[in-house]
GUKOL-66778 format. One record per residue (C-alpha): z, y, x; residue in one letter. Coordinates in steps of 0.5 Angstrom, whole numbers, always signed. Each point is the difference from the previous one (the first is absolute). Example, Ala and Ser with C-alpha at 12.3 -4.5 7.8 and 13.67 -1.06 7.14 Angstrom:
GUKOL-66778
<<+16 -9 +25> "A">,
<<-2 +7 +2> "S">,
***
This chain:
GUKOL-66778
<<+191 +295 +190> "X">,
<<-4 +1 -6> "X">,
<<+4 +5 -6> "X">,
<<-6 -1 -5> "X">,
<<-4 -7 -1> "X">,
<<-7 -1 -2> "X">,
<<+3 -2 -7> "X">,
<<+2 +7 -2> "X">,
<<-7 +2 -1> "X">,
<<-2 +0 -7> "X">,
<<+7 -1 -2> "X">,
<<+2 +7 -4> "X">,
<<+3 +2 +5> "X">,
<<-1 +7 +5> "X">,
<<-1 -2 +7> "X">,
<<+2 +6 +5> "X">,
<<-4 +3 +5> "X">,
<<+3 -1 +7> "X">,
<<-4 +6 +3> "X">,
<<+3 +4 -5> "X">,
<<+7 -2 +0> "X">,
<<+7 +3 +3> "X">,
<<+0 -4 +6> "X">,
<<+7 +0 +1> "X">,
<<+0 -3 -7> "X">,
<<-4 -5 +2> "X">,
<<+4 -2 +6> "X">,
<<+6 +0 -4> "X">,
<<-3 -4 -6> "X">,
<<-2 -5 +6> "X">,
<<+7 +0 +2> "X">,
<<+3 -2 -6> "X">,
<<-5 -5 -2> "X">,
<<+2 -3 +7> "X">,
<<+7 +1 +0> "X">,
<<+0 -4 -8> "X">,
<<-4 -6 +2> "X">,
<<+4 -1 +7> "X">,
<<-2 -1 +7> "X">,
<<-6 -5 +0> "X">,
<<+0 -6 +2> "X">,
<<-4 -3 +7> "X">,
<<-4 -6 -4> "X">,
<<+3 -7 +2> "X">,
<<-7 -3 +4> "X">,
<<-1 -7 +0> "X">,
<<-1 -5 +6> "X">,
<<-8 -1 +2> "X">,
<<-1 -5 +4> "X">,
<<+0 +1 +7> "X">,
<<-7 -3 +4> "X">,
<<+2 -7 +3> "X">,
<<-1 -1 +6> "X">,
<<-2 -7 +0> "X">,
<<+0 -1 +8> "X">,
<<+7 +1 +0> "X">,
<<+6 -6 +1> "X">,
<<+3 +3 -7> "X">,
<<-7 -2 -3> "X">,
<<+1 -8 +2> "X">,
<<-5 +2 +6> "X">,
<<+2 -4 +7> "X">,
<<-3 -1 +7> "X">,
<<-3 -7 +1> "X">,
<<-3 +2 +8> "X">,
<<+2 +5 +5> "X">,
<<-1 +1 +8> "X">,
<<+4 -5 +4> "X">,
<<+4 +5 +2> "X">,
<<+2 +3 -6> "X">,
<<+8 -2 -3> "X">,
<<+1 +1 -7> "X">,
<<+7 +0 +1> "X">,
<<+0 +5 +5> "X">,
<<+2 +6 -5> "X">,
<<-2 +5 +5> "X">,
<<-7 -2 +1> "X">,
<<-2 -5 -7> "X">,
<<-7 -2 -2> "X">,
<<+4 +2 -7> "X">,
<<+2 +6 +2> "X">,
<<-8 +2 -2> "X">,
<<+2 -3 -7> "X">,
<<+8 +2 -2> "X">,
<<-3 +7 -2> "X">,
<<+3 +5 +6> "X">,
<<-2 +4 +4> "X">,
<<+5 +0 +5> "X">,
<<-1 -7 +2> "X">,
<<-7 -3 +4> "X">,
<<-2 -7 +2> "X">,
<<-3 +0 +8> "X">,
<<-5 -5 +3> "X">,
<<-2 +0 +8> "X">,
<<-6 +5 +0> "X">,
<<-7 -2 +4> "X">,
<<-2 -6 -5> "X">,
<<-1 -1 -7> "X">,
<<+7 +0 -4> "X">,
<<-1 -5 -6> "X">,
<<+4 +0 -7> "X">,
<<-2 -3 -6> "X">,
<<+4 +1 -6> "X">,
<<+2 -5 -6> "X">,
<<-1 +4 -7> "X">,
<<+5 -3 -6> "X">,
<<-7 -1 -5> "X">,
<<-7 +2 +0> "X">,
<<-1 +7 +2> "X">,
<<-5 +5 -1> "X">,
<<+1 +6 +5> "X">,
<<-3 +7 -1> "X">,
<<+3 +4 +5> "X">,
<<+3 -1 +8> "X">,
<<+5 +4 +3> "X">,
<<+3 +0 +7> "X">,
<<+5 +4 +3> "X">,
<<+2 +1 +7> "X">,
<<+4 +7 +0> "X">,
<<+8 +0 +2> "X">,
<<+0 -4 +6> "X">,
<<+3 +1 +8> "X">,
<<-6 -1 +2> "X">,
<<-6 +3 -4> "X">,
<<-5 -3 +5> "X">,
<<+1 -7 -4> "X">,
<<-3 +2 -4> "X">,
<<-6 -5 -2> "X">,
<<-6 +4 +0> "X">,
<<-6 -6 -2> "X">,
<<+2 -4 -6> "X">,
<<-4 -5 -4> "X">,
<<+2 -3 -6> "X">,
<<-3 -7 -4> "X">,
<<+3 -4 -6> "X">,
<<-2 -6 -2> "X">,
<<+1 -5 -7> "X">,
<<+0 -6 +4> "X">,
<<+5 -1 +5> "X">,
<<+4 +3 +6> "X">,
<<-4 -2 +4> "X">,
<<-7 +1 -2> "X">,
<<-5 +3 -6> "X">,
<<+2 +7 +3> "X">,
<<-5 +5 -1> "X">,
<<+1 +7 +3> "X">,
<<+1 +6 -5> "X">,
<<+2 +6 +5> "X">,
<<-1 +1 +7> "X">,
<<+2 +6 +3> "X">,
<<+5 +5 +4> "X">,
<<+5 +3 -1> "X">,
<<+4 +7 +1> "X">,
<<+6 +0 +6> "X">,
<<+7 +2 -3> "X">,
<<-2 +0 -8> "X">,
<<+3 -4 -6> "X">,
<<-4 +0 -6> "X">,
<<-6 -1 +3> "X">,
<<-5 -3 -7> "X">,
<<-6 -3 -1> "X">,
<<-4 -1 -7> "X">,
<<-4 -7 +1> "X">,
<<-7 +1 -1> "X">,
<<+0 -6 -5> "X">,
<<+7 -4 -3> "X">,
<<+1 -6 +5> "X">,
<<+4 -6 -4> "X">,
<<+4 -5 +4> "X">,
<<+7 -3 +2> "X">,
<<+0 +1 +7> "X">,
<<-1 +6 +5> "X">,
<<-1 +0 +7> "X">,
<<+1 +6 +4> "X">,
<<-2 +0 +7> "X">,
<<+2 +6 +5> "X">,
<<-6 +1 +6> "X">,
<<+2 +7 +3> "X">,
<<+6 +5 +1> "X">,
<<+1 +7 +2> "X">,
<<+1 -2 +8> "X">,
<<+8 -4 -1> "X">,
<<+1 -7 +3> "X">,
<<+1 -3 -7> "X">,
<<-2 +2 -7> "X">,
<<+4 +4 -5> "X">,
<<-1 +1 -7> "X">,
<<+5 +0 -6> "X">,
<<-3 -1 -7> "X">,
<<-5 -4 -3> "X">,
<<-2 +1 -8> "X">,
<<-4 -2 -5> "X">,
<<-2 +2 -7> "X">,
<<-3 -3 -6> "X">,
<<+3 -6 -4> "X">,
<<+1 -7 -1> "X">,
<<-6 -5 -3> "X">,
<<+5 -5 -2> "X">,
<<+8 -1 -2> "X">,
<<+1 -7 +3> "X">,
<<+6 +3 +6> "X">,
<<+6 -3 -5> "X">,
<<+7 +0 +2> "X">,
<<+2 -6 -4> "X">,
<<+4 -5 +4> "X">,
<<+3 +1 +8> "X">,
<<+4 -4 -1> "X">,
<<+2 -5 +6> "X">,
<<+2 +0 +7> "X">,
<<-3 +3 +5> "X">,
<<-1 +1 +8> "X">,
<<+2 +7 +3> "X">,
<<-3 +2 +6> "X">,
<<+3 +5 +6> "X">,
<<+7 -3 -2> "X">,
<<+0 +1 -8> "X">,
<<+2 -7 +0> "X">,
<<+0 -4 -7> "X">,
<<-2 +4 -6> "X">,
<<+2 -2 -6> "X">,
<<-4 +1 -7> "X">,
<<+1 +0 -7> "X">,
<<-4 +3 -6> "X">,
<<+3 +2 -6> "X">,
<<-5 +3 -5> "X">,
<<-1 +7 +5> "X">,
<<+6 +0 +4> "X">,
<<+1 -4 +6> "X">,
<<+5 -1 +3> "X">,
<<+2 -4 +7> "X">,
<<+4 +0 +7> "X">,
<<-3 -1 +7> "X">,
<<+3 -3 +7> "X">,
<<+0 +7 +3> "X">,
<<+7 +4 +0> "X">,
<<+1 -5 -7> "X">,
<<-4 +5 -3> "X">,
<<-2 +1 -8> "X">,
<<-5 +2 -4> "X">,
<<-2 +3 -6> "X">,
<<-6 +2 -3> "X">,
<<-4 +0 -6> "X">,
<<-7 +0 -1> "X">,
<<-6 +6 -1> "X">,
<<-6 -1 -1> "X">,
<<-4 -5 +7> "X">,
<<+8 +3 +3> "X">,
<<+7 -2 +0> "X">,
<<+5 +6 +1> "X">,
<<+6 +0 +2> "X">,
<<+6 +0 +5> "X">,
<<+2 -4 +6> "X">,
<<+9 -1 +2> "X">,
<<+2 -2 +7> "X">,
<<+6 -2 +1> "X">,
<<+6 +0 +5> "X">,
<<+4 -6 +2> "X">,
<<+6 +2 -4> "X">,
<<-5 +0 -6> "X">,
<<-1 +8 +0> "X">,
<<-6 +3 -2> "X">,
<<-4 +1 +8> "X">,
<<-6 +3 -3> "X">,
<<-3 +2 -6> "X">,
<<-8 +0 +0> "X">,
<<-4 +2 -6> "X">,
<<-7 -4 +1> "X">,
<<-7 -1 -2> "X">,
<<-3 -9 -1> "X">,
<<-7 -2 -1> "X">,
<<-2 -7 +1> "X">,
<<-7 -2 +2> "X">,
<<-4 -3 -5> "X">,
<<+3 -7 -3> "X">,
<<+7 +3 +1> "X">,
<<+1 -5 +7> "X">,
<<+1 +6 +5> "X">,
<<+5 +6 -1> "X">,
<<+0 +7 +4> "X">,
<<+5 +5 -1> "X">,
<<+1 +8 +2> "X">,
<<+7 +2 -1> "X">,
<<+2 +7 +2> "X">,
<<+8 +0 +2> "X">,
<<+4 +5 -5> "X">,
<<+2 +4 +6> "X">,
<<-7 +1 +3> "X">,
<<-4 +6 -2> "X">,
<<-4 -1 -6> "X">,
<<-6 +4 +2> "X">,
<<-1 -5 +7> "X">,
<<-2 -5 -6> "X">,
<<+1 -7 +3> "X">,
<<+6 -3 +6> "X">,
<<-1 -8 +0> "X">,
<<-5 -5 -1> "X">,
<<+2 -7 -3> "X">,
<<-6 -6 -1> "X">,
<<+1 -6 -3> "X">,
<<-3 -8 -2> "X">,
<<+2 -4 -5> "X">,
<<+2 -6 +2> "X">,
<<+3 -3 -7> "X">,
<<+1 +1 -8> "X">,
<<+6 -2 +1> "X">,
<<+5 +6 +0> "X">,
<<+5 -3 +4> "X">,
<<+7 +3 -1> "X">,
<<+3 +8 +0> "X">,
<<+7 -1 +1> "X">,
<<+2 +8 -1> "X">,
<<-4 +0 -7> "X">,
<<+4 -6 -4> "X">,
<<-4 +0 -6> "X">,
<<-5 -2 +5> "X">,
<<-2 -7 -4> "X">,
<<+1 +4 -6> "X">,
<<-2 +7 -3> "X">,
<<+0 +3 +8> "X">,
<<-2 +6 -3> "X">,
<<+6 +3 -3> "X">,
<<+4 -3 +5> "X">,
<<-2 +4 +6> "X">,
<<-1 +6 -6> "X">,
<<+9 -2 +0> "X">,
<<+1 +0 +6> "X">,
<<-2 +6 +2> "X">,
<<+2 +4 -7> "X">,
<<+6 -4 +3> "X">,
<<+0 +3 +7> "X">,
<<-4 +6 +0> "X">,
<<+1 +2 -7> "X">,
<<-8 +1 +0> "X">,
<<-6 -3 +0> "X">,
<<-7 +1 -1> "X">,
<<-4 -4 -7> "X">,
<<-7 -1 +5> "X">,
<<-3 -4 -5> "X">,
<<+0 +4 -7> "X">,
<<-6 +4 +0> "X">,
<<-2 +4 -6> "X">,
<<-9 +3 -1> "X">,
<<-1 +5 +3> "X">,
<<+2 +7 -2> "X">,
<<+4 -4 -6> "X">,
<<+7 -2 -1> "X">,
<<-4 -7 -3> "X">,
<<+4 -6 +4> "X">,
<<-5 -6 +2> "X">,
<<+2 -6 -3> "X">,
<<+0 -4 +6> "X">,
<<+6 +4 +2> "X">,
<<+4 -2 -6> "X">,
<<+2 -7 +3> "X">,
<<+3 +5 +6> "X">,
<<+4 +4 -5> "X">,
<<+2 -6 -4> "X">,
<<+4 -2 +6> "X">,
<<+3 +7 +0> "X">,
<<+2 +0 -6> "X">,
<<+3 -7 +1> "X">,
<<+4 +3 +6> "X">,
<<+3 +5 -4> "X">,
<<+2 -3 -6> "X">,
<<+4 -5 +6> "X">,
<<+3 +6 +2> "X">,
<<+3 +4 -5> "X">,
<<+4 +5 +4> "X">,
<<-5 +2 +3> "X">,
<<-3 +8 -2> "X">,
<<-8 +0 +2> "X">,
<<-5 +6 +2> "X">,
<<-6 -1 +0> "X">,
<<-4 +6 +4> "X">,
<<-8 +0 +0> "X">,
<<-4 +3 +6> "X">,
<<-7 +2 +0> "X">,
<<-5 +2 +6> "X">,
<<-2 +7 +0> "X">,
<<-7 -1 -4> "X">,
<<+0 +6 -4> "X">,
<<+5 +4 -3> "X">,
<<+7 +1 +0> "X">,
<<+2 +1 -6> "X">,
<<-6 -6 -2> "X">,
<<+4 -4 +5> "X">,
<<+7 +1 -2> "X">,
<<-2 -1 -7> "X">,
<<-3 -7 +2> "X">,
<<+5 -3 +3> "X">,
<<+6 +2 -4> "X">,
<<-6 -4 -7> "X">,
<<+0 -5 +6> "X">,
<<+7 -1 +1> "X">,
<<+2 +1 -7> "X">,
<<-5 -6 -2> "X">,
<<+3 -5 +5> "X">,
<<+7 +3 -3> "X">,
<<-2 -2 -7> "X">,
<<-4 -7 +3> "X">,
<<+8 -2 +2> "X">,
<<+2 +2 -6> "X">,
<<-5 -5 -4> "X">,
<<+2 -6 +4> "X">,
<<+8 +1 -2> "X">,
<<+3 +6 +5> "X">,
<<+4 +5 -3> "X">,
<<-2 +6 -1> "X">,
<<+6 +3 +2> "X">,
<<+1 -3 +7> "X">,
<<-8 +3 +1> "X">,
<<-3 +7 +2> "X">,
<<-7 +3 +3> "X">,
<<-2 +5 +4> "X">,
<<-7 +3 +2> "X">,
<<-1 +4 +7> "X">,
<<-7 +0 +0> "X">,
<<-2 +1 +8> "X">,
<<+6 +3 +3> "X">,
<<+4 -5 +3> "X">,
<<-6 -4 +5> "X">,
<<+2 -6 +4> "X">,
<<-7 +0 +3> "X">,
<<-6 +5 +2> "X">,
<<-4 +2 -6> "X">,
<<-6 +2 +4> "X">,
<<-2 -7 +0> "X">,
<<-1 -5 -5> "X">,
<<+4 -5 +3> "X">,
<<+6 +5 +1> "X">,
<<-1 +2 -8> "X">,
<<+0 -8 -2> "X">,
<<+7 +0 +4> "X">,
<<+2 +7 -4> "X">,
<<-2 -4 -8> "X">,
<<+6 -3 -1> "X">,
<<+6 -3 -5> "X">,
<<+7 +1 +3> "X">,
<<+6 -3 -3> "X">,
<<+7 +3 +1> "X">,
<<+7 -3 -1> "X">,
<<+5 +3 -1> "X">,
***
């Protein structure tokens, strides 16, 4: 701490000459000064946006192709284990011949460094040791052009490489050609960085009916500005979910027969261009956060029509804030996965308006109720900056409520920043989960 500034040069005033002055007065006069301006406080740090990794499945990315032998419902060995973000998953290929994998990117890409990693499994003699890499702007098929070609270290994450020159495209093969001496090729993370050329991957109308594979039945789909909402054959299961970005976010409810709740599943959904296949990775509540990913589910369109959600009354009408009741109803909390704000600002988006105005219709349809509204962060930056962030965000969907007709009274809001996650914050798809609403009843 400076006890003088440069300002008092020239001002009238004597400066003392430290070298000669009683060094215990010094330390006294220094302790005061501390003592009367208080304990100093850690400067709140903004949130920076982390680098995207554009191959991950948060990013929109999906696989087109893989080895005949490759199961993308196998959790355990998935191709998309190399894209879900954690080490702690690896796809596996037999070994001895070429292993193919062609990815499928949401927009027009410019990629400026790869990274492999290949650390973290039973066997580290899986890991794959030739490697290449081509993209193309043409089509899964053809049109690729190689854009690196090398090996890699046995047993290491985090393994980069800078392009020599940027390489645009939209999908990217990448093909194993030798391993470490095991039976089958082992590897747990494929990342690309740079950025998107185009802003074409829009989320703006799912709505309809689709054909799930691996027993996830008849899935049911309807968009309602950014929040869909639906229900599956599977365990007569729900869903809810609002759009971000190229992504929907959300949850998954399994139910028993009685109706009780089986299992509750928090999820990532992307749809391949022209929004006609849908892909899931959903991580039950009970599984570890840090194991990223435990159920695969795929499907294919097969109708505009959205059919019928027998457990979401107001399916035909405002589907919306009638599941949103049900589950105030039931659990007393829900998560508003649609409301989305700029970042680093508690500004909401006004394409989340239509969501809150069927909240705040909901509400003013139950006046008795007592509603919290608690918003959550990821753990990019400070905590203080997030704890301050969320309670702005919060408080700006309390005050949107109240604009629409909701009594103040019957509304509070709370911020707490990064310390309740639901989700890993080491990954981008983890931190998306981690960026929320909640509405509680009381």
């Amino acid at each position: 701490m400076a006890m003088f500034s440069q300002s008092d040069k020239g001002s009238g005033r004597s400066r003392p000459k430290m070298g000669n002055a009683n060094p215990f007065a010094a330390a006294a006069i220094l302790s005061l000064l501390i003592w009367a301006q208080g304990p100093m406080a850690t400067p709140a740090v903004a949130q920076t946006p982390a680098p995207e990794d554009l191959f991950a499945f948060s990013a929109g990315a999906r696989f087109v192709a893989k080895p005949d032998d490759a199961d993308y419902a196998d959790m355990a060995y998935s191709p998309y284990a190399l894209i879900d973000e954690t080490a702690f998953t690896d796809t596996r290929a037999e070994g001895g011949k070429a292993a193919v994998y062609v990815l499928e990117l949401p927009e027009q890409t410019e990629i400026d460094s790869l990274a492999f990693d290949t650390g973290g499994m039973s066997n580290p003699e899986k890991s794959v040791k030739a490697v290449s890499v081509e993209i193309s702007d043409t089509s899964m098929n053809e049109g690729f052009e190689t854009i690196l070609d090398t090996e890699l270290q046995m047993d290491r994450d985090d393994q980069r490489f800078a392009l020599p020159e940027k390489a645009v495209g939209r999908w990217i093969r990448l093909t194993f050609d030798s391993n470490y001496g095991a039976e089958n090729y082992g590897m747990s993370g494929f990342h690309g960085y740079g950025r998107h050329l185009t802003d074409t991957a829009n989320i703006d109308n799912v709505s309809g009916t689709y054909d799930g594979a691996s027993g996830w039945g008849t899935v049911h789909l309807k968009q309602e500005g950014t929040r869909v909402v639906g229900c599956f054959d599977y365990r007569s299961g729900l869903i809810g979910a609002g759009v971000e970005g190229r992504m929907l976010k959300g949850e998954m409810i399994e139910h028993e027969d009685d109706g009780a709740v089986a299992l509750h599943s928090l999820a990532l959904f992307a749809f391949a261009p022209g929004n006609q296949s849908l892909f899931v990775l959903s991580r039950a509540d009970d599984s570890n956060p840090e194991y990223g990913y435990d159920s695969f589910w795929s499907a294919e369109k097969v109708s505009d029509d959205i059919g019928d959600c027998p457990a979401i009354p107001g399916w035909r009408g405002k589907a919306a804030s009638s599941q949103l009741g049900n589950e105030l109803e039931s659990t007393g909390r829900s998560r508003l996965d649609g409301v989305n704000f700029d970042f680093n600002s508690d500004v909401i988006e006004p394409a989340s308006y239509p969501l809150l105005d069927q909240v705040a219709e909901l509400l003013r349809d139950h006046e008795d109720w007592k509603i919290a509204l608690e918003g959550h962060t990821d753990n990019i930056g400070s905590d203080e900056f997030n704890k301050d962030l969320s309670a702005r965000r919060a408080a700006a969907v309390e005050a949107y409520l109240v604009s629409q007709g909701v009594t103040a009274g019957r509304l509070s809001s709370q911020g707490f920043g990064f310390d309740r996650p639901v989700a890993s914050n080491d990954t981008q798809g983890g931190r998306a989960l981690n960026r929320r609403v909640e509405i509680v009843k009381s």
